[in-house]
C-alpha distance (Angstrom), angle and dihedral (degrees) to the residues before:
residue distance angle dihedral
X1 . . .
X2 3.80 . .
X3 4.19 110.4 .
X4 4.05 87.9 27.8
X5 3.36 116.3 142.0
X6 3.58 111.9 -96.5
X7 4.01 92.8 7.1
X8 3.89 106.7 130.7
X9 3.87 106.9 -112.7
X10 4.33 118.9 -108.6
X11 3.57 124.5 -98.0
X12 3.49 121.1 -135.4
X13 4.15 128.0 -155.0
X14 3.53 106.0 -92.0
X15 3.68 110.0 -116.3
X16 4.09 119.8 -158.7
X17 3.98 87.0 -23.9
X18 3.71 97.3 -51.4
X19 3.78 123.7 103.9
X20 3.71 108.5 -146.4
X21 3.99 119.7 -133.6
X22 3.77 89.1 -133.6
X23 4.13 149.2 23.7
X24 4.02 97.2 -64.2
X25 3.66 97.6 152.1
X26 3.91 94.2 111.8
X27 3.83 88.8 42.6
X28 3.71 88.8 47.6
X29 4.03 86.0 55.4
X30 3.38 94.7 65.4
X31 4.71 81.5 84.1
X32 3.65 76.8 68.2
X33 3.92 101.2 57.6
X34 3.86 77.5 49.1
X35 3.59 93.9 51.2
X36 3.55 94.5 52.5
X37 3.92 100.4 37.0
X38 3.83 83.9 59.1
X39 4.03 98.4 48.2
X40 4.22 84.9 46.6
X41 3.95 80.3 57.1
X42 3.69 105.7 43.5
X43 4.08 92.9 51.9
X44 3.66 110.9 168.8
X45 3.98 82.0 -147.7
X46 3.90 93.4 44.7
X47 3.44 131.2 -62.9
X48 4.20 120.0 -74.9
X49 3.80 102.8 -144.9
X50 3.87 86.2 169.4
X51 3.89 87.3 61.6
X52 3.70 92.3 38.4
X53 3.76 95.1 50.7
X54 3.46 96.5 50.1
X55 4.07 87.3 55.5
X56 3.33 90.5 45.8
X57 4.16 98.0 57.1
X58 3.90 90.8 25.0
X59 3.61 110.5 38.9
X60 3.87 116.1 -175.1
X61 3.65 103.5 -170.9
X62 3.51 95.0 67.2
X63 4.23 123.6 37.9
X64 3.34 97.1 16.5
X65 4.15 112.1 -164.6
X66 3.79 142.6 173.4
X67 3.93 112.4 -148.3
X68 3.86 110.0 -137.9
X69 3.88 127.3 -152.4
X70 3.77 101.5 -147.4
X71 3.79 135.6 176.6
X72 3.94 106.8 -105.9
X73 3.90 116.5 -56.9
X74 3.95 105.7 -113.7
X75 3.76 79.1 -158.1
X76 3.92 151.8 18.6
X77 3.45 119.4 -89.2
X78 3.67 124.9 -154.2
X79 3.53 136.7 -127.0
X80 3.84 115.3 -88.9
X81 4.14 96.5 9.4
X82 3.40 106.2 163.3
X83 4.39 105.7 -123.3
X84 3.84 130.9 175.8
X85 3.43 127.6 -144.0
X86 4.07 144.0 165.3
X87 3.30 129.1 -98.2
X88 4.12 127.3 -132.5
X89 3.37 82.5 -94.2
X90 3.67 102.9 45.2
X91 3.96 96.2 -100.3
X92 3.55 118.2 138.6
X93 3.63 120.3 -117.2
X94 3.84 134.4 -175.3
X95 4.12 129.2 -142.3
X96 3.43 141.1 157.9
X97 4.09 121.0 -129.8
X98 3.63 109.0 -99.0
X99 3.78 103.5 -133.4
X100 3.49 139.2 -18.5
X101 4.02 114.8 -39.3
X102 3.60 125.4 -157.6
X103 3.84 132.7 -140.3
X104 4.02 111.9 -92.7
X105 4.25 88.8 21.3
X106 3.75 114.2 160.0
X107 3.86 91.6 -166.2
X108 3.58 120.1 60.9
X109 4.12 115.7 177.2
X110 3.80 112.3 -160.2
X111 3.88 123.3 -170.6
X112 3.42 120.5 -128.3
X113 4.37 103.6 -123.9
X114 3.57 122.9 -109.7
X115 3.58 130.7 -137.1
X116 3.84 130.5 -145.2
X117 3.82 96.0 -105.7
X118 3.86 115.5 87.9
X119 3.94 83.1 -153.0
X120 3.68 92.5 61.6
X121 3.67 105.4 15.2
X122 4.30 94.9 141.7
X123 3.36 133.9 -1.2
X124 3.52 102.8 -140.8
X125 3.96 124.4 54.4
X126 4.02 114.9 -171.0
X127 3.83 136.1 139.1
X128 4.14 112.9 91.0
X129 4.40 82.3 -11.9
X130 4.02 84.1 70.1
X131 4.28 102.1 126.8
X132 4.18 82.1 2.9
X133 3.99 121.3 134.3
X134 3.57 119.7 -168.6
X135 3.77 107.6 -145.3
């Protein structure tokens, strides 16, 4: 187990030189929702601000969530409980509840989980990136 005595500590993909303490790859994403608010800006064809906007107060890169429609919670959920689910296709998929949910909710907002690899770090990229291609 991580912090046991004796266990050797994690390594972390260097980022820039530095070599965070922690899993920052979705944090670290967030150069991406810069990336491509910038390239919706510079347009050869003209600039979309509607595009841009929507990365700008949505992100997609970074904190990537699905929004849920659910029957009344018959209790709280907390921030960063791990739930499973299926996919439209029946896969499995893992998340963690994105804040603080309380009992009788209709709304539940999972994030997707992250990996250690900046590569790879989630699957799924929404928010103001919804219909969105980087090129």
């Amino acid at each position: 187990a991580p912090g046991a005595p004796g266990a050797a500590p994690k390594l972390w993909e260097p980022i820039a030189g530095y070599i965070p303490g922690s899993q920052v790859t979705d944090h670290n994403a967030l150069d991406l929702d810069q990336e491509d608010f910038e390239h919706e800006l510079n347009e050869e064809d003209g600039a979309n601000f509607v595009a841009a906007k929507e990365i700008y107060e949505l992100g997609g890169n970074s904190k990537s969530y699905a929004e849920f429609t659910v029957p009344p919670l018959a209790a709280p959920l907390a921030k960063g409980l791990r739930v499973t689910g299926a996919t439209a296709s029946g896969s499995e998929v893992t998340g963690y509840v994105y804040e603080d949910t309380a009992q009788s909710a209709v709304v539940l907002r999972v994030q997707y989980a992250t990996s250690d690899s900046q590569a790879n770090y989630v699957g799924c990229r929404v928010g103001g990136l919804e219909g969105y291609h980087r090129t």
